[in-house]
N, C-alpha and C positions, 0 to 999 in steps of 0.2 A: 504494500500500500504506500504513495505517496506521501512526502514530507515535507512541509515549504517553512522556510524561515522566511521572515518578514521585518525589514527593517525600515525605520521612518529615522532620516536621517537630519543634522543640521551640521551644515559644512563650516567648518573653522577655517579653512587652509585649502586654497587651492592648486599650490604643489602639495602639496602631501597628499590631498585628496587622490593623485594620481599614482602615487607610489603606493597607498594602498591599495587603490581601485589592482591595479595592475599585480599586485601580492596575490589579494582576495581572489579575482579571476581565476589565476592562474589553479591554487588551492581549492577553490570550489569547482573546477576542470577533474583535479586528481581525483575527487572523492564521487565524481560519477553526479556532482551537479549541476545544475541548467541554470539559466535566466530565462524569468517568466516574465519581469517588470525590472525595468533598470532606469529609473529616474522617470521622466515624464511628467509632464502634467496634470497636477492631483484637483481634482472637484468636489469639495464637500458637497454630498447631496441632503446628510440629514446630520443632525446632533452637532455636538461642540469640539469635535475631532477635527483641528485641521493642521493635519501632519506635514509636514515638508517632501523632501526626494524620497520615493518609496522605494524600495526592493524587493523583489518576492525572485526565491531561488527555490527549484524544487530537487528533491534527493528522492532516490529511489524511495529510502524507507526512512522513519524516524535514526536505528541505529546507524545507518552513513551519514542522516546526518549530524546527530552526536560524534561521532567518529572525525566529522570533519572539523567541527565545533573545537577538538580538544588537539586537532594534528600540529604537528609541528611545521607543516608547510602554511597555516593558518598561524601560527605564533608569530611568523615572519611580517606578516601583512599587523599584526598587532604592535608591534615594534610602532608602526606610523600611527596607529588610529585615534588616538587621543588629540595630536598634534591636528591630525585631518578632518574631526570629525566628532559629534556626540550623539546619541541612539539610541532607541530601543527599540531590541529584536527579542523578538518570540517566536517556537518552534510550534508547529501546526502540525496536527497530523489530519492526513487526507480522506479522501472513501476511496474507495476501492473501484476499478471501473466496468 
């Protein structure tokens, strides 16, 4: 079953923005995940949620994507992300298709 992490971003830095972007990428590549939503244009439709750059990555299953959460190819791309960036990401698990 499907696993998407979900991040709503606010950008500090944009060089570093790109040092991690290009970390993250490559890291969320190894562990067998995708890009579903990579920034864009966000629309509050209802409520008081209005998040900035969104992210949505999906991983085959919940444990790749813990697995990729905790890699050390992911530790690399943490090195910048403070510098680049502040967040909250939650891990979602999917249905099944």
């Amino acid at each position: 079953m499907p696993a998407y992490i979900i991040s709503d971003l606010t950008i500090r830095d944009e060089e570093a923005i790109e040092i991690y972007r290009t970390r993250a990428a490559a890291s969320i590549a190894q562990h067998g995940g995708r890009y579903l939503v990579r920034g864009g244009q966000v629309e509050a439709l209802e409520g008081k949620w209005h998040p900035g750059p969104l992210i949505v990555v999906e991983f085959p299953d919940m444990e790749r994507a813990r697995r990729w959460y905790a890699s050390a190819e992911y530790a690399a791309a943490l090195d910048v992300r403070d510098a680049a960036l502040s967040r909250n990401l939650i891990l979602v698990d999917g249905v099944a298709s």
